[in-house]
N, CA, C and O atoms as a GROMACS GRO file, in nm:
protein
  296
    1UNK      N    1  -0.729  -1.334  -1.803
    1UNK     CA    2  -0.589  -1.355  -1.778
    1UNK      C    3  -0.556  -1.310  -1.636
    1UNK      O    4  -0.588  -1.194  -1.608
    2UNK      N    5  -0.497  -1.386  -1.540
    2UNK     CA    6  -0.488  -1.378  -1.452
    2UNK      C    7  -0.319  -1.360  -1.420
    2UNK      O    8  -0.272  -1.452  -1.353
    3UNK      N    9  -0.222  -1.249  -1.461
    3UNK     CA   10  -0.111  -1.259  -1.478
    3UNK      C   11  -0.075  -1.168  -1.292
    3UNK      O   12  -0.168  -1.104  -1.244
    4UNK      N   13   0.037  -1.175  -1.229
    4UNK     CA   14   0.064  -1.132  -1.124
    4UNK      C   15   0.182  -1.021  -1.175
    4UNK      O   16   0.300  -1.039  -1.207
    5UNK      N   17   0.102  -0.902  -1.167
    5UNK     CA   18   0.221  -0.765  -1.155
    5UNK      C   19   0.384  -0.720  -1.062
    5UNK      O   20   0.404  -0.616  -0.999
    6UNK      N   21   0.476  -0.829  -1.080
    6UNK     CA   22   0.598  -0.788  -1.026
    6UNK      C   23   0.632  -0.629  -0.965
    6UNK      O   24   0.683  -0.608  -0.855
    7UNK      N   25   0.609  -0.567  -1.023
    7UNK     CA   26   0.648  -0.420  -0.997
    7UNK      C   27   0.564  -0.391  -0.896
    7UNK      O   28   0.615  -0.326  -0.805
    8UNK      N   29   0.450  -0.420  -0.886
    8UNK     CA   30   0.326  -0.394  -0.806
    8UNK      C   31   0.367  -0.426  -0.672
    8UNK      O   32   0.346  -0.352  -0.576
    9UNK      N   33   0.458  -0.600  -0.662
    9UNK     CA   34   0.488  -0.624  -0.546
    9UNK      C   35   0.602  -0.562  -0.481
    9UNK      O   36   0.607  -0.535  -0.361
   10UNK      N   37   0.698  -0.541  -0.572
   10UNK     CA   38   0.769  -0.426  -0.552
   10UNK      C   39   0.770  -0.302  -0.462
   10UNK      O   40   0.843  -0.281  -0.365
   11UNK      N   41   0.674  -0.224  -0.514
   11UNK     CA   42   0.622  -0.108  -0.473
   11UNK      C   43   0.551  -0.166  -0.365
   11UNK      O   44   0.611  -0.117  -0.269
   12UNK      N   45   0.492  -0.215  -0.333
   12UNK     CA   46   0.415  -0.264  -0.196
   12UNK      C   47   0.540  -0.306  -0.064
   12UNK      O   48   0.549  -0.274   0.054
   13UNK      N   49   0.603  -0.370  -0.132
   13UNK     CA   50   0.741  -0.374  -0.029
   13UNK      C   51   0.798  -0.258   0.002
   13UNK      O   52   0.780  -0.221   0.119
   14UNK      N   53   0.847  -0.204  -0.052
   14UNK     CA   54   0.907  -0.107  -0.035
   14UNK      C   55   0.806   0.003   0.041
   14UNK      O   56   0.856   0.046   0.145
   15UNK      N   57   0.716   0.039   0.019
   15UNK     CA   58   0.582   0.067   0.048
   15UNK      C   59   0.557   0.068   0.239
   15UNK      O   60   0.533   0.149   0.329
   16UNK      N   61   0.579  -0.072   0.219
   16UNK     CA   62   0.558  -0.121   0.377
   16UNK      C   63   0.703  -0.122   0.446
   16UNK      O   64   0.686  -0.124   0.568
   17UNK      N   65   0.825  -0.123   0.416
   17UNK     CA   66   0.931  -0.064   0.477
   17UNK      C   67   0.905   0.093   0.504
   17UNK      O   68   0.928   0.110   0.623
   18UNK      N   69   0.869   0.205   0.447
   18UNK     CA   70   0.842   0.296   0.441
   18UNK      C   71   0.765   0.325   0.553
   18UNK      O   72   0.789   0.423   0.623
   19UNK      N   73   0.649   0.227   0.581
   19UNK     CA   74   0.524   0.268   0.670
   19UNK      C   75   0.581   0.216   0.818
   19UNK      O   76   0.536   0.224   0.932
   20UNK      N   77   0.705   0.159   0.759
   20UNK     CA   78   0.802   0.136   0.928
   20UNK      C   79   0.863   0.200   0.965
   20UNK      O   80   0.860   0.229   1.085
   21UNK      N   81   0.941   0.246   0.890
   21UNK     CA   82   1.017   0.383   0.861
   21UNK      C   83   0.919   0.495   0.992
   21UNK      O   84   0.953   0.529   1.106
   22UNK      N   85   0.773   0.533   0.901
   22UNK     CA   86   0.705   0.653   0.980
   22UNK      C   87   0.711   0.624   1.133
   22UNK      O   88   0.746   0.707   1.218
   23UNK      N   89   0.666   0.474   1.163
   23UNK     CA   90   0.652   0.477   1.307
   23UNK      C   91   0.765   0.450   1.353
   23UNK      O   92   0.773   0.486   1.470
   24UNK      N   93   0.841   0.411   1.322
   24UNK     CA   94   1.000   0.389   1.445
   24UNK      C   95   1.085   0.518   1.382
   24UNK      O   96   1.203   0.490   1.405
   25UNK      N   97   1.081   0.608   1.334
   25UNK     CA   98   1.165   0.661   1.321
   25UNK      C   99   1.205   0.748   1.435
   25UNK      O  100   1.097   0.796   1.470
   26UNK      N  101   1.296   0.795   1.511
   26UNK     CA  102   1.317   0.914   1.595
   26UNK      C  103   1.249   1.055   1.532
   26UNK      O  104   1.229   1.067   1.411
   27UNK      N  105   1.222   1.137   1.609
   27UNK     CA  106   1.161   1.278   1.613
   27UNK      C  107   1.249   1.375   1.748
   27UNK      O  108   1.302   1.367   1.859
   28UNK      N  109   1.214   1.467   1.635
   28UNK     CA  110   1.250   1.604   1.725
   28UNK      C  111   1.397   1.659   1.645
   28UNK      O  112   1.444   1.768   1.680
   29UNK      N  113   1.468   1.574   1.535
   29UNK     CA  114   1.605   1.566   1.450
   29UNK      C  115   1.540   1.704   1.334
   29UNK      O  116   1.420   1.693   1.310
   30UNK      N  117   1.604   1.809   1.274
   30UNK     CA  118   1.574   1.861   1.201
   30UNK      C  119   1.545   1.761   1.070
   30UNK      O  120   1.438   1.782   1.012
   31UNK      N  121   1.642   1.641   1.011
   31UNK     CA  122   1.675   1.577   0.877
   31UNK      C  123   1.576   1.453   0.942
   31UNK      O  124   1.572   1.349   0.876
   32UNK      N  125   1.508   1.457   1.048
   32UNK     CA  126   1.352   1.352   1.055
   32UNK      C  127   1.257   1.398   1.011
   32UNK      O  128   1.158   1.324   1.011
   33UNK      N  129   1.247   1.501   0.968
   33UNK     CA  130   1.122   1.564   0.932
   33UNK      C  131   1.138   1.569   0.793
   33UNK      O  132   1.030   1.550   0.737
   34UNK      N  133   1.237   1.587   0.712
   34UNK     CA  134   1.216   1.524   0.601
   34UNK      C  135   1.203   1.386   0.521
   34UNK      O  136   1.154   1.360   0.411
   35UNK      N  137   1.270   1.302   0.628
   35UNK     CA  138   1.265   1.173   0.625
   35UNK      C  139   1.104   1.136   0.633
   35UNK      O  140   1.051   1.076   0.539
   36UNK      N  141   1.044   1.166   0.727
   36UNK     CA  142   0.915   1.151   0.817
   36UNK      C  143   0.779   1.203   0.632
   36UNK      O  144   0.696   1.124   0.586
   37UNK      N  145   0.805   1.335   0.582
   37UNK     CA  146   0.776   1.360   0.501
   37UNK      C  147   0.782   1.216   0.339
   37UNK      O  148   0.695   1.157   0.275
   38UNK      N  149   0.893   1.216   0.339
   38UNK     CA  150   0.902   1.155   0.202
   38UNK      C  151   0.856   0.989   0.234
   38UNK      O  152   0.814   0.914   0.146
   39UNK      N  153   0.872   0.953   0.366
   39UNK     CA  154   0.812   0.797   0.397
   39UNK      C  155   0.637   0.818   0.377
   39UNK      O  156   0.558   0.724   0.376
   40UNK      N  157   0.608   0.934   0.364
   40UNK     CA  158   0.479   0.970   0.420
   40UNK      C  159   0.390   0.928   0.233
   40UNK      O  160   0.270   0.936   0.208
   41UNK      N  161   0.463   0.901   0.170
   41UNK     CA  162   0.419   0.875  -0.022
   41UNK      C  163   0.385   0.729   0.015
   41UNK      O  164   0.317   0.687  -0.079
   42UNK      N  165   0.400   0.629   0.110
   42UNK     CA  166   0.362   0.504   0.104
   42UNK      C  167   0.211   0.465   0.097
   42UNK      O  168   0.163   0.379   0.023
   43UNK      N  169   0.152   0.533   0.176
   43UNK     CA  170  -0.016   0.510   0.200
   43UNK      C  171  -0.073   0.540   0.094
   43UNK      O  172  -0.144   0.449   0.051
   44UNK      N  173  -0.070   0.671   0.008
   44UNK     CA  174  -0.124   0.699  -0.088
   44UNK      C  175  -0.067   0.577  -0.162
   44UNK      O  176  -0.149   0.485  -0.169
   45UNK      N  177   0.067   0.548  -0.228
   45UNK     CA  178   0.083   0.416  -0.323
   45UNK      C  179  -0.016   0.300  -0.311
   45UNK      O  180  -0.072   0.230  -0.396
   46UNK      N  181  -0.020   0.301  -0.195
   46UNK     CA  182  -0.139   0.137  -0.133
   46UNK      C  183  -0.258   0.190  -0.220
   46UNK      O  184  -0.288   0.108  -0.306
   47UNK      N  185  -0.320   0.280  -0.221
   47UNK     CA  186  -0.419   0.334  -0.235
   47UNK      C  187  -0.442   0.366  -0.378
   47UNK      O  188  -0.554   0.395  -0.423
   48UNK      N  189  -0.312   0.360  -0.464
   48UNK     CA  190  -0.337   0.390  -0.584
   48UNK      C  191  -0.294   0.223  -0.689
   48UNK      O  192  -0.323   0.205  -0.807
   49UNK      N  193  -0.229   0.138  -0.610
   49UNK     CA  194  -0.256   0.047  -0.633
   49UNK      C  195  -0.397  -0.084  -0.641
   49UNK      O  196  -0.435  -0.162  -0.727
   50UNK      N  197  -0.444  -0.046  -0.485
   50UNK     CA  198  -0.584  -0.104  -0.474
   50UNK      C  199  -0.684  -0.010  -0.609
   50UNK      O  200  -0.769  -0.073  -0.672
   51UNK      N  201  -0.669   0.087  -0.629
   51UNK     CA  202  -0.744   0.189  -0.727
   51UNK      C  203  -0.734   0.112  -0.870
   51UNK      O  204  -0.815   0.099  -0.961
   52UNK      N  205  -0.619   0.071  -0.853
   52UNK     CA  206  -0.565   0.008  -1.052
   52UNK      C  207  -0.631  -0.140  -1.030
   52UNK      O  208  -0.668  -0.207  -1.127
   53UNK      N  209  -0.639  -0.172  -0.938
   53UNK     CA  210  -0.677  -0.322  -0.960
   53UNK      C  211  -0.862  -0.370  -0.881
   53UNK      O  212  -0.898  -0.479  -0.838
   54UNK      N  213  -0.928  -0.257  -0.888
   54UNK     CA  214  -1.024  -0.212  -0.820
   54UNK      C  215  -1.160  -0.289  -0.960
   54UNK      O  216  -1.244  -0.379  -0.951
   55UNK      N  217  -1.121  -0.200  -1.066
   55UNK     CA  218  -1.173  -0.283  -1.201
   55UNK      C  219  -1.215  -0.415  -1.271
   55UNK      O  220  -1.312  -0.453  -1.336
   56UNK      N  221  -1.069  -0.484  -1.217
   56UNK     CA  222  -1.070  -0.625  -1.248
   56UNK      C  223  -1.135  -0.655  -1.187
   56UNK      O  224  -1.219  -0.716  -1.253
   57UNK      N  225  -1.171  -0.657  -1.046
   57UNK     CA  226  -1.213  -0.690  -0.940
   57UNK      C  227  -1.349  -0.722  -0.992
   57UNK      O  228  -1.398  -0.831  -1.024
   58UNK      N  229  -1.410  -0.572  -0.994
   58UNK     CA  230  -1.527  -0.607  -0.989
   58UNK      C  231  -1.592  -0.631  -1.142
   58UNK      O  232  -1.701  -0.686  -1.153
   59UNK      N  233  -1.546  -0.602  -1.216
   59UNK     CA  234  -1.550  -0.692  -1.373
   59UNK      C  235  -1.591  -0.845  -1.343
   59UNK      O  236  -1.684  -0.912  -1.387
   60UNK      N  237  -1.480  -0.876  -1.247
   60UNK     CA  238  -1.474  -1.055  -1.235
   60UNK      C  239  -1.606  -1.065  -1.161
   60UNK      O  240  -1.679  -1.163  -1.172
   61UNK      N  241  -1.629  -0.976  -1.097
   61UNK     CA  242  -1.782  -1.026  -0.993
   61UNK      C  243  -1.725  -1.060  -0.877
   61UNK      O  244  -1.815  -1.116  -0.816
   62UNK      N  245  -1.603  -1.059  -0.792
   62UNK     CA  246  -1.538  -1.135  -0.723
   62UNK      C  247  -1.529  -0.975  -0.570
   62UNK      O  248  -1.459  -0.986  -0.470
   63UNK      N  249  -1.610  -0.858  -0.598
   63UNK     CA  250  -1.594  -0.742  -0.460
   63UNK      C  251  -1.635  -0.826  -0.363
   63UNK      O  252  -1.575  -0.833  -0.256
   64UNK      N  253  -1.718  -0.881  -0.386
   64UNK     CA  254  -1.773  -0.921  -0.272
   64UNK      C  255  -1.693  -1.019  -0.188
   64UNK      O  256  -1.719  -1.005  -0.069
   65UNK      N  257  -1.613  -1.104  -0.211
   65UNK     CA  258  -1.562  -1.192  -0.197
   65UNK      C  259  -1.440  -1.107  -0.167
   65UNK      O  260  -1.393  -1.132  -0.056
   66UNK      N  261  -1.381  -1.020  -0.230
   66UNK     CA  262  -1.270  -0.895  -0.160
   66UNK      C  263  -1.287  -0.847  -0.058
   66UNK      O  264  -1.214  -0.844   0.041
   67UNK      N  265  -1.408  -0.798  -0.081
   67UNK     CA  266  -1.424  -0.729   0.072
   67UNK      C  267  -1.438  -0.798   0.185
   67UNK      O  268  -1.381  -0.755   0.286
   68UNK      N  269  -1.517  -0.919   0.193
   68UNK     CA  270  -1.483  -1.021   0.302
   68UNK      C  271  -1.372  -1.055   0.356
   68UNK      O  272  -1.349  -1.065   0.477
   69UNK      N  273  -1.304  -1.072   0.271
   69UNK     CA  274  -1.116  -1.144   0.291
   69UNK      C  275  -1.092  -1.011   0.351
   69UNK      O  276  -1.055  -1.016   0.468
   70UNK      N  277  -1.102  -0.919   0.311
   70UNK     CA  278  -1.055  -0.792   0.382
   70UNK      C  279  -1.109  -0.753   0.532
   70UNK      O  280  -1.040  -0.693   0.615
   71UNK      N  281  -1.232  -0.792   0.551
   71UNK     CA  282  -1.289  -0.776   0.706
   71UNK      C  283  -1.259  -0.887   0.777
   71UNK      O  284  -1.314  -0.889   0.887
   72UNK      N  285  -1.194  -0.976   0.753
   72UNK     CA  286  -1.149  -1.120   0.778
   72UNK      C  287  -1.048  -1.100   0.853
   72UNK      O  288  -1.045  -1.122   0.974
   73UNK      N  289  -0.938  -1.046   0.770
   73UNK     CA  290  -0.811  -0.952   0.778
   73UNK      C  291  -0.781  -0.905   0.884
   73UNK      O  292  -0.686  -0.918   0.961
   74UNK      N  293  -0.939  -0.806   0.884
   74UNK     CA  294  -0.935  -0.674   1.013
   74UNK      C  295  -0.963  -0.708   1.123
   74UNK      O  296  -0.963  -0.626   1.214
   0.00000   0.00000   0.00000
């Protein structure tokens, strides 16, 4: 079953607003450094998402073919 996780994309959006957030934000503000902090939960999410769907992956036989698209990418 090949169903597409809504929430997943969700969190990835939001995710990547966040990781814009870190680099444009101003510094040197006392209330940036908490800002700077709580944007800082995005990378790990990426990371715990690729983790949940890491299984299927290679269940299907299809890493290899991931990891290419991914150095493709880079």
């Amino acid at each position: 079953m090949n169903a597409r996780n809504c929430a997943f994309d969700v969190i990835k959006f939001v995710s990547a607003f966040l990781v814009v957030c870190i680099h444009f934000a101003p510094h040197g503000n006392f209330l940036d450094a908490y800002v700077n902090a709580i944007c800082r939960i995005a990378v790990p999410l990426f990371f715990i998402i690729t983790g949940y769907h890491y299984d299927s992956i290679c269940s299907a036989g299809k890493f290899k073919t991931y990891i290419l698209r991914i150095i493709m990418l880079t």
